[in-house]
N, C-alpha and C positions, 0 to 999 in steps of 0.2 A: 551413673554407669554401674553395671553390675558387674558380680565378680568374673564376667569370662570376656565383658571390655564393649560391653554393648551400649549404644544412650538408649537409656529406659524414661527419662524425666528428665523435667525441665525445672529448677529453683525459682520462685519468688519471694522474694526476700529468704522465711526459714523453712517456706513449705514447698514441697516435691509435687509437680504434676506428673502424667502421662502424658505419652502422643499425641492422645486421643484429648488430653485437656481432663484428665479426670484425676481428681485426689487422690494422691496413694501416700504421703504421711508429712511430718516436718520433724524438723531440729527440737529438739526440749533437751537440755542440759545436756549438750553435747553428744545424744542419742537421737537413731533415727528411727522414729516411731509413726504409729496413726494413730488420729482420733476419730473415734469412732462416730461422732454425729456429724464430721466435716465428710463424710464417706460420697457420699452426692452433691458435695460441689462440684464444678469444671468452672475450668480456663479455658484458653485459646488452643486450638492442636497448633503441632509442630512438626517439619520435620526433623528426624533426629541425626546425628550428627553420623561418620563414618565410626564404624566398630576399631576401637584400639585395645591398647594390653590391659590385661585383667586384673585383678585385683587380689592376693592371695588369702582366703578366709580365715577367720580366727580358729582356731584349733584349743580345744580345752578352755574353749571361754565360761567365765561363770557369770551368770546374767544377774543382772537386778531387778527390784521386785518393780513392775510395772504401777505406774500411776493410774488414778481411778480414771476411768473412760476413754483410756487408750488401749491398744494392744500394737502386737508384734508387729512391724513392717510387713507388706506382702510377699510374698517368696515370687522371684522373679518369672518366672515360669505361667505367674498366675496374670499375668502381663506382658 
């Protein structure tokens, strides 16, 4: 669900699909990240669930330094 209460993704086990069934990141020590060579796998699509209450953003978060061959989650919008 993203922050404005949408389902964007589906869990298997630690990793996040699409609707559409398409990789968009997983769990790695408690961060929601991608990696970047799982970028063209897919799952099954879904439909996604009814829109509920959103999520308030971090404000003045300081980030951590990304692990090799991952990057940022995708910004919801790109989905």
């Amino acid at each position: 669900m993203d922050a404005f209460g949408e389902n964007v993704g589906k869990f298997y086990d630690d990793e996040v699909y699409g609707v559409s069934g398409k990789y968009l990141g997983e769990i790695k020590n408690g961060r929601l990240i991608t990696k970047k060579s799982r970028k063209n796998i897919r799952k099954y699509m879904f439909s996604p669930y009814a829109n509920r209450v959103g999520i308030v953003k971090n404000v003045n978060y300081v980030g951590y330094v990304m692990y090799a061959g991952y990057e940022d989650f995708p910004h919801p919008d790109s989905f």
